[in-house]
Structure formats: C-alpha cells, structure tokens
C-alpha positions in Angstrom: 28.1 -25.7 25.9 27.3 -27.6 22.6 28.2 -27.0 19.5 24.8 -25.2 17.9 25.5 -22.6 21.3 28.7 -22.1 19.9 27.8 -20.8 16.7 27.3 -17.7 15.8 24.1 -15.9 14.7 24.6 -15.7 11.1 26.1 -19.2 10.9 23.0 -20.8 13.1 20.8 -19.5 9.9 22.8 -20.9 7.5 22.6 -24.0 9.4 19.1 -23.6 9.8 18.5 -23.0 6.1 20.8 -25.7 4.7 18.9 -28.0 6.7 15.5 -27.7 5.0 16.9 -27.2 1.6 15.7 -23.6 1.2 18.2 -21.3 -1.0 18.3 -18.2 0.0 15.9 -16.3 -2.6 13.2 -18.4 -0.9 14.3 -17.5 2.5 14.0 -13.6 1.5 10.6 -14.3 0.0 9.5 -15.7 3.3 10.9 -12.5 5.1 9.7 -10.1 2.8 13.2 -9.5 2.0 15.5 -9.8 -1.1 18.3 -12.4 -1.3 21.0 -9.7 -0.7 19.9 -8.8 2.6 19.6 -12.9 3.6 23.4 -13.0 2.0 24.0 -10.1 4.5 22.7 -12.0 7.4 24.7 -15.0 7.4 27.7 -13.1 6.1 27.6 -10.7 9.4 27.4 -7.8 7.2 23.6 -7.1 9.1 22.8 -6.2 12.4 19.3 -5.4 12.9 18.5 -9.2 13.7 15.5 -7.8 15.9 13.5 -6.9 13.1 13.6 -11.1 12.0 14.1 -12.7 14.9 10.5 -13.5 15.3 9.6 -14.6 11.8 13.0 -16.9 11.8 12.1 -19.2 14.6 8.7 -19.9 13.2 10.3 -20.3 9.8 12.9 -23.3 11.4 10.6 -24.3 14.0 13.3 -23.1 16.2 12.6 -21.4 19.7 13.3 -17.6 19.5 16.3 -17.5 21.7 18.3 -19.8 19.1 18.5 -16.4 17.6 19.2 -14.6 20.2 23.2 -12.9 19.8 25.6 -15.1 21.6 28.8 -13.7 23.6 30.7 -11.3 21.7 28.3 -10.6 18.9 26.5 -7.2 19.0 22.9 -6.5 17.4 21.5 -2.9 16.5 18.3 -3.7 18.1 17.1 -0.3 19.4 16.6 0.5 23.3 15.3 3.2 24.8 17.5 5.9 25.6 17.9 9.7 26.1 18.5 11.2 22.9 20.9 13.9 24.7 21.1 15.7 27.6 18.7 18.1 26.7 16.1 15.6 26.4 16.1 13.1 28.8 12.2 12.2 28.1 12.8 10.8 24.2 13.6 7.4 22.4 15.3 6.5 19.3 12.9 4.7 17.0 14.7 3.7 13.7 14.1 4.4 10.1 15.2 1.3 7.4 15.8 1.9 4.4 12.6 0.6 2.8 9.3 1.9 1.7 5.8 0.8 2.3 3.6 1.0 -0.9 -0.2 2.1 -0.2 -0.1 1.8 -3.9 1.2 -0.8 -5.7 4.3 -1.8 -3.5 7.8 -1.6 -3.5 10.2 -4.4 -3.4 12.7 -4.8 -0.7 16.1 -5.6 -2.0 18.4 -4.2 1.0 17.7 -3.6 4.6 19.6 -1.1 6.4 18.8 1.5 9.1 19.1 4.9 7.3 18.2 7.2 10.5 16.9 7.0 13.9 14.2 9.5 15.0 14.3 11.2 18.1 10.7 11.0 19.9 9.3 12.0 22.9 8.6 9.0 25.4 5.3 10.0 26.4 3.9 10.0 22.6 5.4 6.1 22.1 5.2 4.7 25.3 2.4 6.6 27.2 0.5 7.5 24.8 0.8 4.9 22.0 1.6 2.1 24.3 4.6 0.7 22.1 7.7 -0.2 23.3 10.7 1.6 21.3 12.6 -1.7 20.5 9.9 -2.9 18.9 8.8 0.1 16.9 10.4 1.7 13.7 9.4 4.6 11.6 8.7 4.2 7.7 7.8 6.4 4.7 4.7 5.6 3.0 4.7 5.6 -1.1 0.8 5.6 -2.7 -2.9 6.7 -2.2 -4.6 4.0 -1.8 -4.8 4.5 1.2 -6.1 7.8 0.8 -7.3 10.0 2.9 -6.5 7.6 6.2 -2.4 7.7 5.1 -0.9 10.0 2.1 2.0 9.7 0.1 5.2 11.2 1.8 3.6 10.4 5.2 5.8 8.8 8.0 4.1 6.4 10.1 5.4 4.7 13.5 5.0 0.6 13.4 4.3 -1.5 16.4 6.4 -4.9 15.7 5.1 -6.6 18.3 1.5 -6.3 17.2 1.4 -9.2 14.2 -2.5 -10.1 15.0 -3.9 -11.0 11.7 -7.7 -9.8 11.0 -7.9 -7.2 14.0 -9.0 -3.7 12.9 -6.9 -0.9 11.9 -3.9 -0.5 9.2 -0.9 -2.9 9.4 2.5 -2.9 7.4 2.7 -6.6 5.5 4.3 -8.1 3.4 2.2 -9.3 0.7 4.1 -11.9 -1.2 5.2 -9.2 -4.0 6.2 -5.8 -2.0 5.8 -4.3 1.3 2.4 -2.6 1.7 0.0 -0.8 4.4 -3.3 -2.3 4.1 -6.6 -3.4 6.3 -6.6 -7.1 6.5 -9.0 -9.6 7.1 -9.3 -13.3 7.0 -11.4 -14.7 4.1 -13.9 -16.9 6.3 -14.0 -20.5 4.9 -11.4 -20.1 2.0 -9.4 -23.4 1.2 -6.4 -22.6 1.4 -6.9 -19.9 3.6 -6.8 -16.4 2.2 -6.1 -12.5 3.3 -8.3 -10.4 2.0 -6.3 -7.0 1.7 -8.2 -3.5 1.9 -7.8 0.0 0.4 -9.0 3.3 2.3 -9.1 4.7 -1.4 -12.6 3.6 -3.1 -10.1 3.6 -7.2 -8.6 1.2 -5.4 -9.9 -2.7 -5.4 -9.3 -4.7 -2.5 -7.0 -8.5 -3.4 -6.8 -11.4 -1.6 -3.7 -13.2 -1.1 -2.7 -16.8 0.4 -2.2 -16.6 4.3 0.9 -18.7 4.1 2.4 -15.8 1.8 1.7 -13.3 4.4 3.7 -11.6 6.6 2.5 -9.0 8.9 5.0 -6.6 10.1 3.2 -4.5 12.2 0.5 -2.7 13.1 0.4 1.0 11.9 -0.1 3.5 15.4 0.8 7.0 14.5 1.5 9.4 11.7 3.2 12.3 10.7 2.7 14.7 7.6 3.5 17.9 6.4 0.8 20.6 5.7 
C-alpha cells in the first residue's frame, strides 16, 4: 500500500489542495461551497463526501476513486433502503441544508443534511429514472422561475445528470449562489459563456463564464402545496 492509500479522505484533499496552492475560500468557490464547509471536509467534521466527489477529481485532476472512503472511514452517501417495515417499496433521498434561489440566490456557507425524505421507489427509480444515491431533495426560494417552479416548492435533483446545454431546469452553481435555471451554451463566446434562463418574463436572463459554473443537477420532479 503506499502512502497516498494510506491517507485518509479529508487529509488526501488537503494534500490535494496544498499542492496547487489553492486556500480554501478558493476551493469553496469552486464547489459552490463556503470555506467552512471545505474546513469541515479536511477536518472530518463532514460526511456527505458523495455530493463532491465528482467535482474534486476534476478539480485535482485526480481519478474519482482517490476519493473514494478508505478502510475504516464511513460516508453518509445515501443507498436505497426500506424506510420501515411498513414500506418496503420507498428510498431515503436527503435534504441539505441549503437553498436554491430562482430569484436572486442564496449563498452556501454550511452543508449539512437536515432530513431525509421518505419516497416511494417506483416515483424515483421507475418512474423518474434516478438512482436514490445520487438524488437529493431541495427547497426552492424565488419566482423567477415562475410558473414552471414557485417559491416554497421542493424539487427532487438528479446528481448524476451534469450535461451542460440540454433542455430542462438544472440546479447550478452560478459563481455567486446556488440557483435553478435553464442553461445554454453561448455559441462562439471567447471565453466560453453560460447563458442562464428565467421561466419568469420580469426576470432577464445573464450569462456567466463556463469555468465558473457548476452544474449540480438536473431538476426531475416537484412538490408543492395547494
């Protein structure tokens, strides 16, 4: 075994930050996180390493199993699982503790997982196609996205779908706050630029650097209250 296999998760990205001279404030930017919750990380004091995994290997142009947890070390990725005996045919999907904006955005200063809810399989895997480790549920905070998505609406996230100028509403990271907006590619733009898109015509439409992008997810289901 060498000695980067020996390490744990949190100190592999200190490693892997130290390296290339980024502090972590930078780091958090690139994550669409705050500096706390990149203090948390190497400190151990988070566990929901699924939710970064992706975006840190491309980050350290590391392969994704570098941050994978080693022996001993636990992650709260989700898996599916029977919420009780009752109901053998649901999945846990978590909530964090963030908010998307369809407005004008909310910054992410702390990531923790403040519920998990209980769905029926068929909905998210069936129906919706997601698979429940890579799918959380999150508040949405706005109207510009109005009358697609409301404010106080929950909407389920597909992690694994990160494919930059396809139709429909994603969660991203904008450079400023998380959002939920259409995206697009800005054809010839030097550098290259994301155009992002309101449902709401009061709201404009902006366009952002690519490399200050981060696509979450893709939005696939919501929930509101009459």
């Amino acid at each position: 075994m060498g000695m980067a296999d020996s390490l744990t998760l949190s100190a592999k990205l200190k490693k892997s930050r130290k390296e290339i001279g980024m502090t972590q404030a930078q780091l958090g930017e690139r994550l669409g996180v705050g500096q706390s919750t990149v203090s948390d990380l190497e400190n151990g004091g988070l566990k929901s390493w699924h939710v970064h995994r992706d975006a840190l290997a491309k980050i350290f142009g590391k392969p994704r199993s570098y941050f994978e947890p080693g022996e001993g070390e636990t992650s709260e990725e989700p898996v599916e699982i029977d919420a009780n005996a009752d109901a053998p045919d649901s999945v846990a999907v978590p909530e964090y503790d963030v908010r998307l904006s369809a407005g004008g955005g909310f910054a992410v200063d702390r990531e923790t997982t403040r519920r998990y809810w209980t769905l029926p399989r068929f909905l998210v895997v069936d129906r919706l196609g997601v698979a429940p480790a890579q799918a959380t549920v999150q508040e949405v905070i706005g109207d510009s996205m109005e009358p697609t998505l409301s404010s106080g609406d929950y909407v389920l996230i597909d992690l694994s779908d990160q494919r930059l100028g396809l139709p429909g509403i994603f969660a991203v990271w904008d450079g400023d706050a998380l959002v939920c907006k259409r995206l697009e590619r800005v054809p010839g733009s030097e550098p290259s630029q994301v155009r992002l898109k309101s449902d709401n015509p009061l709201h404009g439409e902006y366009m952002v650097d690519e490399e200050r992008v981060r696509v979450i997810g893709r939005v696939r289901w919501v929930t509101r209250r009459m």
